[in-house]
Backbone as CSV, one residue per row, in Angstrom:
resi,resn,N_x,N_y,N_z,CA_x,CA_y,CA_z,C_x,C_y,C_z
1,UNK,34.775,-50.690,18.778,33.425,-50.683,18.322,32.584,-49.649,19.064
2,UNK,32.837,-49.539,20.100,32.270,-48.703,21.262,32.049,-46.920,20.766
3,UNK,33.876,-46.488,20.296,33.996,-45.438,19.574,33.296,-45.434,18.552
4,UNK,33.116,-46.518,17.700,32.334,-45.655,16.314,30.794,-45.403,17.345
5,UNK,30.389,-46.585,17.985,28.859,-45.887,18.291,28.892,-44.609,18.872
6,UNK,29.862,-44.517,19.670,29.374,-43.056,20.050,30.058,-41.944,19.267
7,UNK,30.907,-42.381,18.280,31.104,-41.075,17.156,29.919,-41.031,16.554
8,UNK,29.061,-42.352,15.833,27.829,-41.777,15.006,27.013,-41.410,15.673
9,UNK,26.850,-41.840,16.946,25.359,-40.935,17.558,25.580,-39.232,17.767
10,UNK,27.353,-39.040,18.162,27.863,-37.593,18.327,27.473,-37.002,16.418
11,UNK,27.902,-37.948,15.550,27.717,-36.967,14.271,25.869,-36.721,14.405
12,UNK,24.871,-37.758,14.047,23.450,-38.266,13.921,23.324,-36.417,14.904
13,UNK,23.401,-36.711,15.954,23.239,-35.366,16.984,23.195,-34.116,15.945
14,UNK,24.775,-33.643,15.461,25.193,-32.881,14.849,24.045,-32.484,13.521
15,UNK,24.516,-33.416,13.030,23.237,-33.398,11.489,22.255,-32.938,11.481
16,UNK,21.307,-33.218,13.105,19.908,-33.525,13.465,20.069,-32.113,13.976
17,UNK,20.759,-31.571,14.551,20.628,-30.098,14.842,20.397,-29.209,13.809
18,UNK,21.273,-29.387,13.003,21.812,-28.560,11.382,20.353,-28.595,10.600
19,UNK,19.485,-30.057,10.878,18.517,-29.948,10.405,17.599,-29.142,10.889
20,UNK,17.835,-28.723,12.018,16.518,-28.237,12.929,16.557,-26.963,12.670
21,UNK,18.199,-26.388,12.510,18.124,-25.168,12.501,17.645,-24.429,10.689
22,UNK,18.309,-25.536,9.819,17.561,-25.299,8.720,16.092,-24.902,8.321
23,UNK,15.113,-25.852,9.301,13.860,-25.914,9.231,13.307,-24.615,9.863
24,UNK,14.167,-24.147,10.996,13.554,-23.045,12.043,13.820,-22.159,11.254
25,UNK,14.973,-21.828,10.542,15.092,-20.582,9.163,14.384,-20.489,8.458
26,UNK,13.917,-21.690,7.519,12.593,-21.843,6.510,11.481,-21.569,7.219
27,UNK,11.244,-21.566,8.411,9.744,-21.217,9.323,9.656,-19.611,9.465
28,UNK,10.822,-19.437,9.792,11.513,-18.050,10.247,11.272,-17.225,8.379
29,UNK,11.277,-17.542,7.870,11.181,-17.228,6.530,9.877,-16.847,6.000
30,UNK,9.165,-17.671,6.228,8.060,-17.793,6.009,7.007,-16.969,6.776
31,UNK,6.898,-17.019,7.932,6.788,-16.140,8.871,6.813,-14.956,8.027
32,UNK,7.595,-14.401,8.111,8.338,-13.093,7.985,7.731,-12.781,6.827
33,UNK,7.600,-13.623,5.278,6.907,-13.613,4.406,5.272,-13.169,4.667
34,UNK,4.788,-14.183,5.732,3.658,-13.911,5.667,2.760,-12.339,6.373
35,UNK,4.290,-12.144,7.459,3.600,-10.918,8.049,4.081,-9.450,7.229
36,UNK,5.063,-9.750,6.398,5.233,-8.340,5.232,3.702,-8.447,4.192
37,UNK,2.912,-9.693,4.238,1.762,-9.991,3.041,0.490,-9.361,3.967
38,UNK,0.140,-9.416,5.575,-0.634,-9.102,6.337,-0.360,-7.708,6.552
39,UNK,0.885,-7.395,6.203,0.810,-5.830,6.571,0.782,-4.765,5.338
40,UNK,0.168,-5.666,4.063,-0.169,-4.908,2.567,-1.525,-4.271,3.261
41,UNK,-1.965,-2.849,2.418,-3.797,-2.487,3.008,-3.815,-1.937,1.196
42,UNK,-4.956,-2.457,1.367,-5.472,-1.925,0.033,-7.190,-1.896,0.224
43,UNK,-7.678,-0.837,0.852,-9.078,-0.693,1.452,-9.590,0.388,0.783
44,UNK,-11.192,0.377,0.630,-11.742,1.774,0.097,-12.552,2.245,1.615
45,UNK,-12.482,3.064,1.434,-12.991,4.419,2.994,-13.877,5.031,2.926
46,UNK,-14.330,5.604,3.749,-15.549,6.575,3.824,-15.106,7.882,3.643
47,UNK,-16.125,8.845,3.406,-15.604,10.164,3.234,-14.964,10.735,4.462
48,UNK,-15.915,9.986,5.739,-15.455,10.994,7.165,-13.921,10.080,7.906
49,UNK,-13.844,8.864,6.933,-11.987,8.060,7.367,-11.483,8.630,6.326
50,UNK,-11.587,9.073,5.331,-10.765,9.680,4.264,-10.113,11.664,5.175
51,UNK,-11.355,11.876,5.543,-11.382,13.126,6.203,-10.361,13.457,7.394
52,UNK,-10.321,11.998,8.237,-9.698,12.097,9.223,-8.195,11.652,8.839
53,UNK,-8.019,10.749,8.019,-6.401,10.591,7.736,-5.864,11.127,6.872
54,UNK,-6.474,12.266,6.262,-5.976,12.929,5.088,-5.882,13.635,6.541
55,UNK,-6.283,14.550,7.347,-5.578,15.423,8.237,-4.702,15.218,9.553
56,UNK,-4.359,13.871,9.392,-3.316,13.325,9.861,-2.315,13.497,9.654
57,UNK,-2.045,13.803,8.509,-0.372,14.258,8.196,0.815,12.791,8.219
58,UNK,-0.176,11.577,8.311,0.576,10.342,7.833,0.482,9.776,6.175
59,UNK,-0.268,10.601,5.646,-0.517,9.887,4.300,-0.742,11.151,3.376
60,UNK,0.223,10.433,1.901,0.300,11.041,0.821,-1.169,11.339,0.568
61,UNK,-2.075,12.098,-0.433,-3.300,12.237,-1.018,-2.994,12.383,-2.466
62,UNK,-3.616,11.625,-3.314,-3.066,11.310,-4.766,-4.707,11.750,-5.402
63,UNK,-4.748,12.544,-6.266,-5.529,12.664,-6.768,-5.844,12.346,-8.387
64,UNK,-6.046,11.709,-8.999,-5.921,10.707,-10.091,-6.591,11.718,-11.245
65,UNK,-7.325,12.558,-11.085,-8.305,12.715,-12.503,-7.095,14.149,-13.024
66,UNK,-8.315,14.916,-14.181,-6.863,15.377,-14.600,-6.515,16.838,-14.460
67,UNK,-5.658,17.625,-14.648,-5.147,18.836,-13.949,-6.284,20.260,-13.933
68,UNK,-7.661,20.069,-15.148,-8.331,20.989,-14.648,-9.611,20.380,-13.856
69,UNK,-9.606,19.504,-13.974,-10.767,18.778,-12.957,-9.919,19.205,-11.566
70,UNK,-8.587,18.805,-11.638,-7.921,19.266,-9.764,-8.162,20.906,-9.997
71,UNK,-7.902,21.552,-10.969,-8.111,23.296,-10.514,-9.207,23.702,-10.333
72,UNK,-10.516,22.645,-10.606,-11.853,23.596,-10.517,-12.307,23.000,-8.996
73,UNK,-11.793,22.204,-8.612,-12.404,21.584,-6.980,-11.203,19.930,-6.808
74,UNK,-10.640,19.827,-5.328,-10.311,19.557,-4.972,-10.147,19.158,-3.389
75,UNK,-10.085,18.027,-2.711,-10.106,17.947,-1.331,-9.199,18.727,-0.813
76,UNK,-7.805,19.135,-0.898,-6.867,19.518,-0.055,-5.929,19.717,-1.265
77,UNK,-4.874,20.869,-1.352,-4.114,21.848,-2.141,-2.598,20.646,-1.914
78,UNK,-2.911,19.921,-0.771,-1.693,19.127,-0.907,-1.534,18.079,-1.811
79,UNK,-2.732,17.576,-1.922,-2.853,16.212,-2.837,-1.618,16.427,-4.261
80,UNK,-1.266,15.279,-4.735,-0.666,14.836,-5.737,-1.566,15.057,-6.553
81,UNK,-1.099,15.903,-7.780,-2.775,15.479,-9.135,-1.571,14.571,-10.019
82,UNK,-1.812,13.210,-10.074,-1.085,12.324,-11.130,-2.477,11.458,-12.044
83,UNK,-2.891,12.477,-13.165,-3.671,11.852,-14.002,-3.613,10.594,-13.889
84,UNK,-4.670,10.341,-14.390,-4.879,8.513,-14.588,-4.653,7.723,-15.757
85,UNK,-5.112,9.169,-16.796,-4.872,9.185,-18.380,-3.808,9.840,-18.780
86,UNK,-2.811,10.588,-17.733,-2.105,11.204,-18.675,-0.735,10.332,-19.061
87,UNK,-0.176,10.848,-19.875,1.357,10.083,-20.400,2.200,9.548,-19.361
88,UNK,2.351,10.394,-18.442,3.170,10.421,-17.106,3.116,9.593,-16.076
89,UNK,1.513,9.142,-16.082,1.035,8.043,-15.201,1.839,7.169,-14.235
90,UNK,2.223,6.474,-15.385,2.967,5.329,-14.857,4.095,5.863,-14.228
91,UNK,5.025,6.750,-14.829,6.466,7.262,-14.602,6.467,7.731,-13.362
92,UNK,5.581,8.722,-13.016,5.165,9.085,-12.205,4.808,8.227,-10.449
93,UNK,3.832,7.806,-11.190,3.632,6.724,-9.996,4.938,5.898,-9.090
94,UNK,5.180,4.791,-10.320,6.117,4.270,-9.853,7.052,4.814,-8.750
95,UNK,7.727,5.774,-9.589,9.012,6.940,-8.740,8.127,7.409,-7.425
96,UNK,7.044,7.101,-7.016,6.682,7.659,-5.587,7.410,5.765,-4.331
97,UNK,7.731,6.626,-3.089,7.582,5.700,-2.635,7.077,4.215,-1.967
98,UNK,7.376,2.982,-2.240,6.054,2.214,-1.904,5.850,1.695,-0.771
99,UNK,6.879,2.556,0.190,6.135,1.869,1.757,5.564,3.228,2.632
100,UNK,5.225,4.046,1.261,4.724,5.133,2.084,3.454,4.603,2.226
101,UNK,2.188,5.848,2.906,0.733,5.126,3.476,0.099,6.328,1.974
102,UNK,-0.773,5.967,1.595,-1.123,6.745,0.154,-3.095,6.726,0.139
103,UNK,-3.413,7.702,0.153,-5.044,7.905,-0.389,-5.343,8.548,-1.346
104,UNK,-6.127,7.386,-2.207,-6.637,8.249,-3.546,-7.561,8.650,-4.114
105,UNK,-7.923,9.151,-4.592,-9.216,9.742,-5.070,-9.772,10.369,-6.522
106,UNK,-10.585,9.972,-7.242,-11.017,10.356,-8.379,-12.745,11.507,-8.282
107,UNK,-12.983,11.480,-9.578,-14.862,12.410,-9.082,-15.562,11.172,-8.826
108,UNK,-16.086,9.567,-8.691,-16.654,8.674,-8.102,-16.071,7.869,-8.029
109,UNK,-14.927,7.088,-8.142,-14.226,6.074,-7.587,-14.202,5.094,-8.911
110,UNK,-14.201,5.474,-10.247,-14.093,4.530,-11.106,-12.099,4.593,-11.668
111,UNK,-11.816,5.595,-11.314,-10.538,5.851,-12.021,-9.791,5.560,-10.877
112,UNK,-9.894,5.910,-9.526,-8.937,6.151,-8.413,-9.287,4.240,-8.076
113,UNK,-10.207,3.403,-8.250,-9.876,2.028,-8.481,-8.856,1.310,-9.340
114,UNK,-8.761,1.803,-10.729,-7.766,1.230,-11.813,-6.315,2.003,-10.971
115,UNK,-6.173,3.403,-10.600,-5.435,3.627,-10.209,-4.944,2.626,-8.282
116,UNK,-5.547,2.180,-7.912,-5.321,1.755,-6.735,-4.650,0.232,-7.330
117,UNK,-5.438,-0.294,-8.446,-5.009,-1.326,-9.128,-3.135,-1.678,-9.470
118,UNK,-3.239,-0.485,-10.180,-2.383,-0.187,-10.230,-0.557,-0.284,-9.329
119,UNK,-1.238,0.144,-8.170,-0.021,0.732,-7.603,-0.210,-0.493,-6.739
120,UNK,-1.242,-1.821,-6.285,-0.752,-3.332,-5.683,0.081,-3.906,-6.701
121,UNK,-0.033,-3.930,-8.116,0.094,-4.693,-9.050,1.847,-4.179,-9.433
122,UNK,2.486,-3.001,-8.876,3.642,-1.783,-8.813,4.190,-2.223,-7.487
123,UNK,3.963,-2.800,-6.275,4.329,-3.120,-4.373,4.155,-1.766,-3.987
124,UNK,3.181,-0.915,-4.292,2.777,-0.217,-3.283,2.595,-1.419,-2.065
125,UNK,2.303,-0.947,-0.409,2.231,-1.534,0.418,0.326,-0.769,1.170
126,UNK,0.730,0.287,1.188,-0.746,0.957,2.124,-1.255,1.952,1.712
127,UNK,-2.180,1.660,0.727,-3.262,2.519,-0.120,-4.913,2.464,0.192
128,UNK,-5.339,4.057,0.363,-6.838,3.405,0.507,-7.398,4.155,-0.194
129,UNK,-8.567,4.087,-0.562,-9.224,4.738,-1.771,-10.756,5.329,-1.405
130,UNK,-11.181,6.347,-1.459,-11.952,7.238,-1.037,-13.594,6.531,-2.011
131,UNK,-14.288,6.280,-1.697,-15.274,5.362,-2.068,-15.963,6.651,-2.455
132,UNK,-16.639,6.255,-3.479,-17.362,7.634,-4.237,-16.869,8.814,-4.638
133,UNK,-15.725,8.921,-4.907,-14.891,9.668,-4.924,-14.809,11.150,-4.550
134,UNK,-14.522,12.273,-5.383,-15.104,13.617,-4.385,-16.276,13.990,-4.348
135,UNK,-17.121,13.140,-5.405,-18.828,13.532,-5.364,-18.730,13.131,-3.779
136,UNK,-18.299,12.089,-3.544,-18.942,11.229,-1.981,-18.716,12.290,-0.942
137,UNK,-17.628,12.807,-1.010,-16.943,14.025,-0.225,-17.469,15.087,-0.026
138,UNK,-18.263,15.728,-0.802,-19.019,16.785,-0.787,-20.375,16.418,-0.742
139,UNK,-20.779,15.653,-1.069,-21.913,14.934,-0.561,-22.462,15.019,0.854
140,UNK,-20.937,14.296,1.329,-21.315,14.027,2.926,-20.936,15.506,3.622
141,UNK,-20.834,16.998,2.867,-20.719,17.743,3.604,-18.819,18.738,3.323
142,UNK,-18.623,17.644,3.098,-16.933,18.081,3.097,-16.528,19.403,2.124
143,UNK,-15.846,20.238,2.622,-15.336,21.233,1.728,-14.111,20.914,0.635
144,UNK,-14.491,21.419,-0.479,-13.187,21.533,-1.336,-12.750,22.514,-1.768
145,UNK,-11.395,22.772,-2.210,-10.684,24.032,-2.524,-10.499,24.233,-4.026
146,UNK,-10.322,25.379,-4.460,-10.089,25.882,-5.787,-9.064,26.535,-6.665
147,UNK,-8.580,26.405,-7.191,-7.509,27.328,-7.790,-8.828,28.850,-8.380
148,UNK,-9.795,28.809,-8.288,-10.810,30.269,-8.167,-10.912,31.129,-7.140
């Protein structure tokens, strides 16, 4: 009689571990869930934080409106021009990477929003969006470039 008690308290032990470690995985899970969800950015910026991390050289610059609006003025010759309206849009988009860091920009921030929309609603991860778009930019002073 002696043996079974201390075989079931040795199994009860066993089980009760198996459970623990189950639970610490599902925590461990979750966790992990929650800090890939804390480390999404989807923020709109100022012209002079748009200014400074566009010349950082950590982030794509996507410029949303459409290919002669980018040739007559533009923030920087590097930017992406991926219309907002054009056919390609989507195709386009998508095929960029989504754990790259990405800033976008339209002429006031009505298009480079649907487009920011967009690319949470796609797992982009870290997008920020230039508030007022390049009016705001030149506004506050900032130079833009030309295909002129």
């Amino acid at each position: 009689m002696r043996k079974i008690a201390v075989y079931a308290i040795a199994v009860s032990i066993l089980f009760l571990g198996g459970c623990t470690s189950q639970v610490q995985q599902k925590e461990q899970s979750a966790l992990s869930a929650a800090k890939s969800v804390e480390e999404k950015v989807f923020v709109r910026i100022s012209p002079e934080d748009f200014a400074q991390k566009s010349a950082s050289g950590e982030y794509t610059v996507i410029d949303v409106r459409t290919p002669q609006e980018y040739a007559q003025a533009r923030i920087t010759d590097n930017a992406l021009n991926i219309d907002i309206n054009g056919d390609d849009f989507a195709r386009r988009m998508v095929a960029l990477p989504k754990d790259k860091k990405y800033l976008v920009y339209c002429r006031s921030g009505n298009r480079s929003a649907k487009a920011v929309a967009f690319m949470k609603k796609h797992g982009f991860n870290h997008v920020e969006e230039l508030i007022g778009g390049i009016n705001a930019w030149q506004a506050a002073g900032y130079a833009v470039t030309s295909d002129n």
